[in-house]
C-alpha positions in Angstrom: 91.5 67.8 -215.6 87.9 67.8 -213.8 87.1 64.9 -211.5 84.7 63.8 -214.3 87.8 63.8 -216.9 89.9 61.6 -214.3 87.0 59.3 -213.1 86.3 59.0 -217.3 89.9 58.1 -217.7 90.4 56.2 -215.2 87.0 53.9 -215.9 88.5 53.7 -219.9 91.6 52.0 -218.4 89.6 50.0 -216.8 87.6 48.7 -219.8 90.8 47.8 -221.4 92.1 45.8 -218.5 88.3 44.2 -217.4 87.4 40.7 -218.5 85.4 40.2 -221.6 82.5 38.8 -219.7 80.4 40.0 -216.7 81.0 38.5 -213.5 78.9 38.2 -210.6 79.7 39.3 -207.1 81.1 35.9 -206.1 83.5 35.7 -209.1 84.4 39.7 -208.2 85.5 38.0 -204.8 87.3 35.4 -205.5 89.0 37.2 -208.6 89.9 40.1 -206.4 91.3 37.9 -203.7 94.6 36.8 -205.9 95.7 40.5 -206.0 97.8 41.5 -203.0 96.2 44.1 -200.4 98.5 46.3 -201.3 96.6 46.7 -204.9 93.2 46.1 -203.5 93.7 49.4 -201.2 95.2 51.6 -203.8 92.5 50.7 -206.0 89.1 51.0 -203.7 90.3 54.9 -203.6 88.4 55.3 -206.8 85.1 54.5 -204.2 86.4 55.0 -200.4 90.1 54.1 -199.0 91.0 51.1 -197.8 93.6 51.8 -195.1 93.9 49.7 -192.2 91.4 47.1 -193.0 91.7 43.7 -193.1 92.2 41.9 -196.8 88.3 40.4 -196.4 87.1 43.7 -195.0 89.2 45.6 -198.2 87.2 43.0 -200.5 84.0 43.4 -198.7 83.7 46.8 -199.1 84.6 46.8 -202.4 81.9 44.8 -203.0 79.4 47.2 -201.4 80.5 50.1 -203.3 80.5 48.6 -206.2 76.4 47.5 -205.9 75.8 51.2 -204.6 74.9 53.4 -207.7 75.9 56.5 -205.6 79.4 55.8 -205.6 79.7 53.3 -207.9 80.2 55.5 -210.8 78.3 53.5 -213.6 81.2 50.6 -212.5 79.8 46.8 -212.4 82.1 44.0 -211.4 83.9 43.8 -214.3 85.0 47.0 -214.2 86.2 46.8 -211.1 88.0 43.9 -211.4 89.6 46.4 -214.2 90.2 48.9 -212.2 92.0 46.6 -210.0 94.0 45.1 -212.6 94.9 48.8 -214.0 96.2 49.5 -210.5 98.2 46.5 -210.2 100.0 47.4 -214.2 100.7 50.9 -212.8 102.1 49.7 -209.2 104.4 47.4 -211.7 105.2 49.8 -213.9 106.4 52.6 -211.2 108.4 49.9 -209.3 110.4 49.0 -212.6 111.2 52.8 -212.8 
C-alpha cells in the first residue's frame, strides 16, 4: 500500500466516524478535548506527532495542521474529529484483544 492508499484509507475511516455536520475550530476544540491524550497523540500522527506535549499544546497543534492545506491532507475539522474518533475505536478494539 502507497502512502496515498493509507492516507485514502485512513481519511475513509474517518468519514464514517466524523459528525454529520461541519464544525468550526472552537467546536474541534472543545470536542477534541473529551478524548484522553493518549488518543489525541496517536491520532495527530496522521499530520505531525504529538509526544511530550502538553494536552492544550496536543490540541493546539492539531488545530494548526488542520487549517494548513500542506499538511492537512484535504482534512477539515470534521474529519479530524473522525480521525480522532477512528483512533480512539482501534485503541479499544486492540485493548479488548
Amino acid at each position: 500500500m502507497t502512502s496515498d492508499q493509507y492516507a485514502a484509507s485512513q481519511q475513509q475511516q474517518a468519514r464514517c466516524c466524523a459528525p454529520d455536520e461541519a464544525i468550526d475550530r472552537d467546536q474541534f476544540i472543545w470536542r477534541a478535548g473529551f478524548y484522553p491524550i493518549d488518543v489525541l497523540r496517536q491520532a495527530s500522527v496522521r499530520y505531525s506527532p504529538a509526544r511530550g506535549r502538553s494536552y492544550d499544546q496536543v490540541l493546539e497543534s492539531f488545530a494548526q495542521h488542520v487549517e494548513n492545506p500542506h499538511v492537512n491532507h484535504g482534512d477539515d475539522f470534521r474529519l479530524a474529529l473522525g480521525h480522532i474518533e477512528a483512533t480512539r475505536r482501534k485503541m479499544v478494539e486492540r485493548e479488548a484483544k
